[in-house]
C-alpha positions as CSV (number, residue, x, y, z in Angstrom):
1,X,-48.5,113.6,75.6
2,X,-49.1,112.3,79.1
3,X,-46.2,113.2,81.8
4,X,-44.9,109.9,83.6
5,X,-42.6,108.9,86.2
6,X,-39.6,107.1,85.4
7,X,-36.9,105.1,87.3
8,X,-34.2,107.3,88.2
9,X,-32.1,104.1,87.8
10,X,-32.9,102.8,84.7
11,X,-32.6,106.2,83.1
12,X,-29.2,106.6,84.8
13,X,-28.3,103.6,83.1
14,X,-29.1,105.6,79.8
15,X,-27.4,107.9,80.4
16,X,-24.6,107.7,82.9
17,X,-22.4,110.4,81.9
18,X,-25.0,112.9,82.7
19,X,-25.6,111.9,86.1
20,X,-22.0,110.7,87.4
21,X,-21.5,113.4,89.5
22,X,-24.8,113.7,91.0
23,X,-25.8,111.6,93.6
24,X,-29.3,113.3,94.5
25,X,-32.6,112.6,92.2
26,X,-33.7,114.7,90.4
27,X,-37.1,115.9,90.6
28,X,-38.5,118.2,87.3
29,X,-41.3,120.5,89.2
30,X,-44.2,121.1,86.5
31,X,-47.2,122.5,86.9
32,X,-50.5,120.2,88.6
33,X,-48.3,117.9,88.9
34,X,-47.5,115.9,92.4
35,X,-43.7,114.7,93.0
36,X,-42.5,112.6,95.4
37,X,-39.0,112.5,96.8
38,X,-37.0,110.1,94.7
39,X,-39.3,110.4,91.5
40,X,-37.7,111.8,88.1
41,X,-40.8,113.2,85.7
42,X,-40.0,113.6,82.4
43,X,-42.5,114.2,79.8
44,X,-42.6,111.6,76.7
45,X,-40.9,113.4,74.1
46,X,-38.5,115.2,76.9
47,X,-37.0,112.1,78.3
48,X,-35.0,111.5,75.1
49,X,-34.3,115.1,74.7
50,X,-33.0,115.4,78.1
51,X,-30.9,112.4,77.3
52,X,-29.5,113.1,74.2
53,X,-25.9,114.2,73.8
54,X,-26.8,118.1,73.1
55,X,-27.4,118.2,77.4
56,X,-24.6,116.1,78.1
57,X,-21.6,118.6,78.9
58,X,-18.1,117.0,79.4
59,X,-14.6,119.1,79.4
60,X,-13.3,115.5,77.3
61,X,-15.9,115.8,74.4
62,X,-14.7,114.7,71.6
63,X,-14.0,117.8,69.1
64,X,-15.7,116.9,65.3
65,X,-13.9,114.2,63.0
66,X,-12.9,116.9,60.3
67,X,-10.4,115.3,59.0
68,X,-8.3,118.3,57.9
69,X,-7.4,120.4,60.8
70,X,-3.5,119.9,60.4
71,X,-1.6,122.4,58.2
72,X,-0.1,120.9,54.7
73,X,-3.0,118.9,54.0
74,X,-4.6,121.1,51.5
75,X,-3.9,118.4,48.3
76,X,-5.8,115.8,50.9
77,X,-8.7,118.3,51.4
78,X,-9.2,119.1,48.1
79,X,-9.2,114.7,47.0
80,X,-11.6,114.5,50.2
81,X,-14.1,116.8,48.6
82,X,-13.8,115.7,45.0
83,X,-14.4,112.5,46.5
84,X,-17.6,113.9,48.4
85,X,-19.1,115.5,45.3
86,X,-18.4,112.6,43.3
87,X,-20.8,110.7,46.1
88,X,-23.1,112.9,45.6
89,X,-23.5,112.8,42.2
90,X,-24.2,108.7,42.7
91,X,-27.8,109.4,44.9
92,X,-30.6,108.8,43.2
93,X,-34.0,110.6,44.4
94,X,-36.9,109.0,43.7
95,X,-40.1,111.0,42.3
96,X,-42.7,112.3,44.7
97,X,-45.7,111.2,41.8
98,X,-45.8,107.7,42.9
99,X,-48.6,108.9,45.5
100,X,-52.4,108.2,44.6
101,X,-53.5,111.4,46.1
102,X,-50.3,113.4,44.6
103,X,-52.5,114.9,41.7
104,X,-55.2,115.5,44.2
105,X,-53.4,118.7,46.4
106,X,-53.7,121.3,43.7
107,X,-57.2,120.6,42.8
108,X,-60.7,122.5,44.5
109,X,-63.1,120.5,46.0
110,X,-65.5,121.7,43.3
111,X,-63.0,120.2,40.6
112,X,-62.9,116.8,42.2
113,X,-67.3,116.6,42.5
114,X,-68.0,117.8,38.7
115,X,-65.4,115.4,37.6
116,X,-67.6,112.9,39.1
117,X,-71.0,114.3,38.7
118,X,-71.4,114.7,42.2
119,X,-72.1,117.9,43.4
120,X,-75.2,118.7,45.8
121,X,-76.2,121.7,44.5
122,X,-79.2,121.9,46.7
123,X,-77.4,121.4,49.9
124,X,-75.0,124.5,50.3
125,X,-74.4,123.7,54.2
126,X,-72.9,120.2,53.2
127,X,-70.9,121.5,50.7
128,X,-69.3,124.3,52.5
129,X,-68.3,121.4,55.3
130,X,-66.8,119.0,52.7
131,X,-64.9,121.9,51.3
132,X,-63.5,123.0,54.8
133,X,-62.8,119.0,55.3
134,X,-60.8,119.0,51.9
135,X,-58.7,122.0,52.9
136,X,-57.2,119.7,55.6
137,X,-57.0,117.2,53.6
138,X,-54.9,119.1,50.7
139,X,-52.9,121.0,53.3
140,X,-51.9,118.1,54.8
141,X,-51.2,116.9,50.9
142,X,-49.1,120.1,50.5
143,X,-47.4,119.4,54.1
144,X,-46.6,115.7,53.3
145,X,-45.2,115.7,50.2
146,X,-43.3,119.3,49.9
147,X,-41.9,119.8,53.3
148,X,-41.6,116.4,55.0
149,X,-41.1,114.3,52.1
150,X,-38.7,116.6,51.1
151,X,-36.6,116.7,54.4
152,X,-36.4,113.1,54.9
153,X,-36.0,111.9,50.9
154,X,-33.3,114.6,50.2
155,X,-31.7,115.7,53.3
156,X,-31.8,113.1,55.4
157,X,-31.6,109.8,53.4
158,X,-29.0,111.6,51.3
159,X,-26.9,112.5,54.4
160,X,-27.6,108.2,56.2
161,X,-26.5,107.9,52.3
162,X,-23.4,109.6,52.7
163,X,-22.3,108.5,56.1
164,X,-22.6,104.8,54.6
165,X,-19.5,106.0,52.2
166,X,-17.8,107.4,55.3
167,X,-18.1,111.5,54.9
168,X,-20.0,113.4,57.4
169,X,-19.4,110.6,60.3
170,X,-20.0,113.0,63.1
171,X,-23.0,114.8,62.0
172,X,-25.3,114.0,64.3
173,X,-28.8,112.8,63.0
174,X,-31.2,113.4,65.2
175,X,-29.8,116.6,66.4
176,X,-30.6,117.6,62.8
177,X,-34.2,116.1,62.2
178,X,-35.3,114.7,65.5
179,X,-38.2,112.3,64.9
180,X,-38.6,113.6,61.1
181,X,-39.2,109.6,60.1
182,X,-42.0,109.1,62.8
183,X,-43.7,112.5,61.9
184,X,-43.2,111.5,57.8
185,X,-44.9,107.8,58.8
186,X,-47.6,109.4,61.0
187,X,-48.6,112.2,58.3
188,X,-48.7,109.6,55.9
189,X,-51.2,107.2,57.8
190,X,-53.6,110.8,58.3
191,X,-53.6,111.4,54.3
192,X,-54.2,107.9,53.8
193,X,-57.1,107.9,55.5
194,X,-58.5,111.0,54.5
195,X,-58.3,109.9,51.1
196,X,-59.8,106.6,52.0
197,X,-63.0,108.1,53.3
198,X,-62.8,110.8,50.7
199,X,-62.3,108.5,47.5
200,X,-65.3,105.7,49.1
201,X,-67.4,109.0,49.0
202,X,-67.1,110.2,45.5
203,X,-66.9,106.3,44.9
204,X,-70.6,105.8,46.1
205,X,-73.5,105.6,43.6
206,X,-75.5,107.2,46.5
207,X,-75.5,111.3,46.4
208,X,-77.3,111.6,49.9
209,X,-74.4,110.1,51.6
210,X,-72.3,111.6,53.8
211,X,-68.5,111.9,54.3
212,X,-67.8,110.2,57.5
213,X,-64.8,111.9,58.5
214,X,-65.0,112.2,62.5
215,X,-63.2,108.7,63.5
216,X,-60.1,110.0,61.4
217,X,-60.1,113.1,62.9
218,X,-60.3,111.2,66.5
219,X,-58.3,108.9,65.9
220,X,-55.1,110.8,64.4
221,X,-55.5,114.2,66.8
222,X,-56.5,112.1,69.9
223,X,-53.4,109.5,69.0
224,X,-50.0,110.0,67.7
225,X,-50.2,113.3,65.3
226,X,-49.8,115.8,68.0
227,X,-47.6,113.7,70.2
228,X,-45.2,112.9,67.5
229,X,-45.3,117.0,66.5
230,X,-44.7,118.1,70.2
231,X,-41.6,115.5,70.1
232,X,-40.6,117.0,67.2
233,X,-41.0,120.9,68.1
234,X,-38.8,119.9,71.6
235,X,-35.9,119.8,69.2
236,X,-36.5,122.4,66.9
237,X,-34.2,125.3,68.5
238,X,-31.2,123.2,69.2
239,X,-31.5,121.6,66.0
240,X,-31.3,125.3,64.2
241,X,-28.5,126.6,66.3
242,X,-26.8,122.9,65.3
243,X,-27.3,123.7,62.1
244,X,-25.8,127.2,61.9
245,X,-22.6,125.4,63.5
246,X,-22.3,123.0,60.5
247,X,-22.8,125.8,58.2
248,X,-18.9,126.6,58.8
249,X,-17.6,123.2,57.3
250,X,-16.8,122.9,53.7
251,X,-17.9,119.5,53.3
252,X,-21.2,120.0,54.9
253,X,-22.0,123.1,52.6
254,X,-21.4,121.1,49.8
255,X,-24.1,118.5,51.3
256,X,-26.2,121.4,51.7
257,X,-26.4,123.2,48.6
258,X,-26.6,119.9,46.3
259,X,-29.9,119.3,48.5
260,X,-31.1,122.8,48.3
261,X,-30.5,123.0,44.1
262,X,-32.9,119.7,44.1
263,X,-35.8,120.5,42.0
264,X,-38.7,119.1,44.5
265,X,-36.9,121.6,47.0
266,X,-39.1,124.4,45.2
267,X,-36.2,126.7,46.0
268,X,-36.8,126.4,50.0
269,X,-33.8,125.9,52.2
270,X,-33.5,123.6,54.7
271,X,-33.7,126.4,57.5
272,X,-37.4,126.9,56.0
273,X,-37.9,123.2,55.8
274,X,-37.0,122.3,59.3
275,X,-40.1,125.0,60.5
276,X,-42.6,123.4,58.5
277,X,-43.8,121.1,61.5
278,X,-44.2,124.0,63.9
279,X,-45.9,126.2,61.1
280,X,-48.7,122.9,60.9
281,X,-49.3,122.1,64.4
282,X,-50.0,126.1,65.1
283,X,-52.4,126.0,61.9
284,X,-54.4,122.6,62.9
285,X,-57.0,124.3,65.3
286,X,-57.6,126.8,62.7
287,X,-58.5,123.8,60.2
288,X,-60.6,122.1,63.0
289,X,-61.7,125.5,63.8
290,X,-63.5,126.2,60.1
291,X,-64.6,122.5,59.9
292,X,-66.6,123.3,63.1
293,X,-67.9,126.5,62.1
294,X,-70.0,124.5,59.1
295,X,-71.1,121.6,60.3
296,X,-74.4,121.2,61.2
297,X,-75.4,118.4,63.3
298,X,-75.0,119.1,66.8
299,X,-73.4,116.0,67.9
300,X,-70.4,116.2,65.1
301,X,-69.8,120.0,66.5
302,X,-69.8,118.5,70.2
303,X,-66.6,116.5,68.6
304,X,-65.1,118.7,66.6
305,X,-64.9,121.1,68.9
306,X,-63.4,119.1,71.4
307,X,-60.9,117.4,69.0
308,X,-60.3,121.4,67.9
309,X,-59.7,122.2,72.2
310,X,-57.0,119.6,72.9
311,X,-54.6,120.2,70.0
312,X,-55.1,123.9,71.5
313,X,-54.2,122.4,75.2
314,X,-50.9,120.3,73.3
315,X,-49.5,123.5,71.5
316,X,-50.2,125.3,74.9
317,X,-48.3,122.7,77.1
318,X,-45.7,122.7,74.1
319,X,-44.9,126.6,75.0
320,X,-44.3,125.7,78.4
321,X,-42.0,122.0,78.0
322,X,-40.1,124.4,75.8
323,X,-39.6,127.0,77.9
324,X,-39.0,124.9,80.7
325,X,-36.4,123.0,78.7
326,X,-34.7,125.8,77.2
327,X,-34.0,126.6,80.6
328,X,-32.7,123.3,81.9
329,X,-30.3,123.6,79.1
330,X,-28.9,126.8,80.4
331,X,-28.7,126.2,83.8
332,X,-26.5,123.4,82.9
333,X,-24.1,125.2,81.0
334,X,-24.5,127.8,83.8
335,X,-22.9,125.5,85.9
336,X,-20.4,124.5,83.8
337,X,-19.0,128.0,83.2
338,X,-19.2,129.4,86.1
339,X,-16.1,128.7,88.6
340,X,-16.4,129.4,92.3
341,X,-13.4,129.8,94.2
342,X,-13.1,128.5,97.2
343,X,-13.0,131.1,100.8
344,X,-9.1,131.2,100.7
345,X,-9.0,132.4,96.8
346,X,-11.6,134.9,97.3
347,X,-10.1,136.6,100.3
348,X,-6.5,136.3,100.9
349,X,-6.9,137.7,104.5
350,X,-8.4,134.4,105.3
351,X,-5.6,131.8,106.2
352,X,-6.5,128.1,105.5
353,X,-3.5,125.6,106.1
354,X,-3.8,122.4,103.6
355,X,-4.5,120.1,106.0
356,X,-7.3,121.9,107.5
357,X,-9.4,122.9,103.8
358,X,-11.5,119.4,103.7
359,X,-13.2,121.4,106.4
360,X,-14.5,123.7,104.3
361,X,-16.4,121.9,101.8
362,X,-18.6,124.2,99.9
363,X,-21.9,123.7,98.2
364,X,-22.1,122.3,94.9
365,X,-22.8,124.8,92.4
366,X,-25.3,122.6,90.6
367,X,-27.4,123.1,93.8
368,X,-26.6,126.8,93.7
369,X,-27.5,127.2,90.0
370,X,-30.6,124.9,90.1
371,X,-33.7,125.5,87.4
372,X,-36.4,124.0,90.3
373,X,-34.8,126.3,92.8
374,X,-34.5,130.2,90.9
375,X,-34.9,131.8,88.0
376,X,-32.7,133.9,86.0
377,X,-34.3,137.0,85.4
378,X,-31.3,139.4,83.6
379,X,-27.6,139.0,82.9
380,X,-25.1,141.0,80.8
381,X,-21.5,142.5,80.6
382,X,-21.0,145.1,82.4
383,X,-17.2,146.6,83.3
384,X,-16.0,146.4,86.9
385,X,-13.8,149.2,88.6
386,X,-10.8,148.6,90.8
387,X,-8.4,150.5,92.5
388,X,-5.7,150.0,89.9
389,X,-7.7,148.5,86.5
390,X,-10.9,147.7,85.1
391,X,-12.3,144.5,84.7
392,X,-14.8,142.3,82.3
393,X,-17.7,141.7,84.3
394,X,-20.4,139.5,83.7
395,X,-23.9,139.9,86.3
396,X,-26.7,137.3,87.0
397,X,-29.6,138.8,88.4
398,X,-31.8,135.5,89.9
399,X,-35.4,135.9,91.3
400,X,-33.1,135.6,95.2
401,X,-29.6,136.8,94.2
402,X,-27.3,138.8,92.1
403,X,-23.9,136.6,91.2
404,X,-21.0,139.2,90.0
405,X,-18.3,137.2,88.0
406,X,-15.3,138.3,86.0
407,X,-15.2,136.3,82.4
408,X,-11.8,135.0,81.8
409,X,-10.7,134.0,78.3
410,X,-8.4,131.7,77.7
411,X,-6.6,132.9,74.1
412,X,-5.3,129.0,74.0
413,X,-8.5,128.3,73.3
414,X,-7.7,124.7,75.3
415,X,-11.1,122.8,76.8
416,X,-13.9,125.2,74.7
417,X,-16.8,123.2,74.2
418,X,-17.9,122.2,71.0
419,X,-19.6,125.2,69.3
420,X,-22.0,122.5,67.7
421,X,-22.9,121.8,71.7
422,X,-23.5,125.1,72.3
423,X,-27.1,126.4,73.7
424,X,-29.0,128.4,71.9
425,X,-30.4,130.3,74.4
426,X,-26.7,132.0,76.0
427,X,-26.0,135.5,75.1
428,X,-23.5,136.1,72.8
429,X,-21.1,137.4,75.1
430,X,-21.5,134.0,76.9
431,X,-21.0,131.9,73.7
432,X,-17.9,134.3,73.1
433,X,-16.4,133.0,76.4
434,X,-16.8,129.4,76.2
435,X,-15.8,129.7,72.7
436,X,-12.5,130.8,73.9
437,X,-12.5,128.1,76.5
438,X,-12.8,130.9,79.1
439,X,-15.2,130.8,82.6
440,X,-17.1,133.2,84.7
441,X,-14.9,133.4,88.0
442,X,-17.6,134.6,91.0
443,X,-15.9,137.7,92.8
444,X,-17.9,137.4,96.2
445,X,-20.7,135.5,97.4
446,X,-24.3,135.8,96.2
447,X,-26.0,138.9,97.5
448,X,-29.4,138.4,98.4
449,X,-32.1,140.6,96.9
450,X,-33.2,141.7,100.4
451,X,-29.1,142.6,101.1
452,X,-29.0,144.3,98.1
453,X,-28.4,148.3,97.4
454,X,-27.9,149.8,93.9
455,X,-27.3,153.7,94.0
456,X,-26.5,155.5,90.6
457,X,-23.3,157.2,90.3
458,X,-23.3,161.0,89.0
459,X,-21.1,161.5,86.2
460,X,-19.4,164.3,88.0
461,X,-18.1,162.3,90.7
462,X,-16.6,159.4,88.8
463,X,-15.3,161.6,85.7
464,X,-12.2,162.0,87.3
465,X,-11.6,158.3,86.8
466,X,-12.8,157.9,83.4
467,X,-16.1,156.2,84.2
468,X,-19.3,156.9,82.1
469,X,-22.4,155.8,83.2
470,X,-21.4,154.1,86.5
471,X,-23.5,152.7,89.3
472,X,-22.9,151.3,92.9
473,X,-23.6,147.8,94.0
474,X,-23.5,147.3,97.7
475,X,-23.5,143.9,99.9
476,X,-25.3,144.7,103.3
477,X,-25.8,142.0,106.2
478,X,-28.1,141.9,108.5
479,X,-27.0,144.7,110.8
480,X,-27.4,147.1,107.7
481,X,-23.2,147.3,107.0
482,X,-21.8,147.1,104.1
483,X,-19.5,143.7,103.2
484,X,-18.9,144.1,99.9
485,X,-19.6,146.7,97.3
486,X,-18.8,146.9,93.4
487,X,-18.2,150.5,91.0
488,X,-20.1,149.0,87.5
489,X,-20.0,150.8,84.5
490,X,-22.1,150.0,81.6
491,X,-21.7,150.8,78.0
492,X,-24.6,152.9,77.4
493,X,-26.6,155.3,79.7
494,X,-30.0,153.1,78.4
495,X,-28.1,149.8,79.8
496,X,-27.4,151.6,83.1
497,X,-31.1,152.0,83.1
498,X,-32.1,148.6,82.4
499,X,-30.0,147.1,84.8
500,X,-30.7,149.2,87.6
501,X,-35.0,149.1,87.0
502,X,-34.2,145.5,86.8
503,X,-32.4,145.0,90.0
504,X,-35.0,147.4,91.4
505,X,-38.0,145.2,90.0
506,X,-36.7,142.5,91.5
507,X,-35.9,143.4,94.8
508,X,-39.7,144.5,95.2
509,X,-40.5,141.4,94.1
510,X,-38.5,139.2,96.3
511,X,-39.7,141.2,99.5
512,X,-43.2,140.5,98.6
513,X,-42.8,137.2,97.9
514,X,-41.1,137.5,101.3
515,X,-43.5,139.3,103.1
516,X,-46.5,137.0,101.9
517,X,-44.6,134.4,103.1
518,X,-44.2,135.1,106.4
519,X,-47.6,136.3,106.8
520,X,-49.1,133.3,108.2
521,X,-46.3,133.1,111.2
522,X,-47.5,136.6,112.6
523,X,-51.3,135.4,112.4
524,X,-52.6,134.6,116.2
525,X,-54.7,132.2,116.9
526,X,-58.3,132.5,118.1
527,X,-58.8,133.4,121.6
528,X,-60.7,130.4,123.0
529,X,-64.2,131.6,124.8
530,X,-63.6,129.0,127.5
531,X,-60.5,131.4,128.8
């Protein structure tokens, strides 16, 4: 899956909503990989990712089409899902059998040779590397016609079924099952061919002939099979945490378990279904892995092993478009949630008439809060102390700063997202807040790691005010005084611990990274001999 430039243009055409309030490109840093100023890299399978409505946060999204969320409507409900199961009853599923090579997946290679009289007896080596050649051929069987036959026949053809009759409107396909048809067409083209090659051999009158396997194995692994996988995998998270969201609705649980009691389910839910791609990708290098281990010509082993080396290299730069990903995603919400008030809300002592604050702009917080800038390396609630009351706190601890917020919750529950939008990958205290349709308010300014002072607080001195495992956070600038400084109190002694080893860790870290920078300003140039 090659990594491409794209035209910030044309994909701001795509997807204007995302980008309306952004006027600067945006460049996606990944590893051995030069950007230029005005370039946005995506990967392949990320670009629609990026683009797709799970990333696109707006306080006017539309809340789901459930079409019962008014009181007094319970005869209504009940007709709407009467209704529902009597659609369901009307899909017909189609039998599995129709496949030449279904009766093959069950069957030893050993089976299918004395069945045709066959078997080279006298040539052990061969057999062993037609045997490890049939395993991936009746995995892939197993794969095909269990997991994503079954997803895409039962689950998702039922639910485009459905949607045709008007229920379920506003589930989201793709969020669900991604690329599931692409991956279904692209599994079925590799089994095909597998059995091609493997039905002309047992076909052949000749027993000294050989089963030519390698321009299948090039041309599936070196084409679309671990391309269409990685798309696939991209989505997996988001579509788990999606589904877990729909879990809540009547109507989709009645969707649900008529799929699941579906006999060519073979009792799996759909959670266990939905893994199945991730489970084969990990497992092909081990397939490759064993086909290699018994061949014996020297040539074949050159391209196996090869073949066997970059699905290895996909999976890898899978882990890391994931992880990168995961934490675009969260940096975006972090931005949405977190509110930063402007000077004069922070600190009443400083006076700004009206006509004076378009002064004062401030930086954007999606400049602040940027995944190509920092890292978020620990957050959590903690409880803040004040003169007169405690407060919800919520800490981000970057790789450069620590943000201190206070998490407001709004009991209305007016502008939440869409718990179906949420990100996987917030805490649950996080999802709790925007849940509630609350925000993380940012007492004081960022406190850089090298301004930074965290001191623990002896139980003996704070007792008196009902704290329990407190600690001090203090703001110095540059003359070594103290700006700002915060009384934290976490729930545990063990948290305390953590955060303060944390906050320690990364201080080191950022003054070494500090240091190492400036190392090269200090360095003196060679004395020239001609002085």
């Amino acid at each position: 899956m090659g990594l491409v430039p794209s035209d910030l243009t044309s994909l701001g055409q795509r997807n204007s909503g995302f980008y309306e309030h952004r006027r600067s490109s945006v460049v996606l840093n990944l590893p051995g990989l030069e950007v230029f100023p005005g370039d946005l890299l995506v990967s392949d399978g990320a670009a629609d990712y990026l683009c797709h409505p799970l990333l696109l946060l707006n306080s006017e999204s539309k809340k789901p089409r459930w079409p019962f969320s008014k009181r007094g409507v319970g005869k209504d409900k009940h007709k709407y899902i009467s209704d529902l199961e009597n659609c369901l009853s009307s899909v017909k599923i189609t039998s599995f059998r129709g496949y030449e090579f279904y009766s093959l997946k069950d069957k030893t290679w050993d089976e299918v040779m004395e069945t045709h009289h066959k078997l080279p007896t006298d040539q052990l080596d061969l057999r062993k590397q037609q045997e490890a050649m049939w395993e991936l051929f009746t995995s892939e069987c197993t794969y095909f016609l269990d997991h994503l036959l079954v997803l895409k026949m039962i689950f998702m053809n039922t639910l485009k079924y459905l949607q045709t009759h008007e229920y379920l409107l506003d589930v989201d396909l793709w969020r669900l099952f991604a690329n599931l048809e692409e991956l279904t067409q692209t599994s079925l083209g590799f089994v095909n061919s597998l059995f091609g090659i493997i039905k002309d051999y047992v076909d052949t009158s000749e027993t000294s002939s050989s089963l030519d396997f390698i321009s299948v194995l090039t041309k599936y692994f070196r084409g679309s099979l671990c391309q269409s996988h990685q798309t696939y995998c991209l989505n997996y998270s988001a579509a788990i945490f999606y589904l877990e969201s729909l879990r809540q609705r009547d109507d989709f649980g009645i969707y649900l378990k008529w799929c699941e009691q579906n006999e060519q389910c073979r009792r799996l839910h759909l959670p266990e279904l939905l893994v199945a791609p991730l489970q084969r990708l990990t497992r092909y290098p081990l397939l490759l892995k064993n086909i290699w281990k018994r061949s014996m010509d020297s040539a074949e082993k050159i391209i196996i092993y090869s073949i066997k080396e970059k699905v290895e290299k996909s999976i890898r730069d899978l882990e890391g478009k994931v992880k990168w990903l995961d934490n675009f995603q969260k940096f975006r919400y972090l931005q949405e949630i977190i509110v930063w008030p402007p000077l004069w809300d922070r600190d009443k002592r400083f006076f700004v008439p009206e006509c004076l604050k378009h002064i004062f702009k401030e930086h954007m917080a999606e400049n602040i809060l940027s995944p190509t800038n920092r890292h978020l390396l620990y957050e959590g609630k903690l409880t803040l102390a004040e003169s007169t009351r405690f407060l919800d706190a919520y800490l981000f601890l970057f790789n450069d700063f620590l943000l201190v917020t206070k998490t407001k919750r709004n009991k209305k529950k007016l502008g939440g997202s869409d718990p179906g939008l949420m990100c996987p990958s917030l805490t649950p205290e996080l999802q709790a807040v925007i849940k509630e349709g609350g925000s993380c308010t940012v007492l004081d300014q960022p406190i850089p790691l090298d301004r930074l002072v965290v001191k623990s607080i002896e139980p003996l001195h704070v007792s008196v005010f009902g704290l329990r495992n407190a600690f001090l956070i203090q703001h110095e600038n540059r003359y070594r005084q103290c700006t700002a400084a915060f009384l934290l109190q976490a729930q545990t002694e063990n948290i305390k611990k953590t955060w303060m080893a944390q906050i320690t860790t990364a201080i080191s870290c950022f003054t070494k990274n500090q240091e190492t920078k400036k190392i090269p300003l200090f360095t003196l140039p060679t004395e020239s001999s001609e002085i």
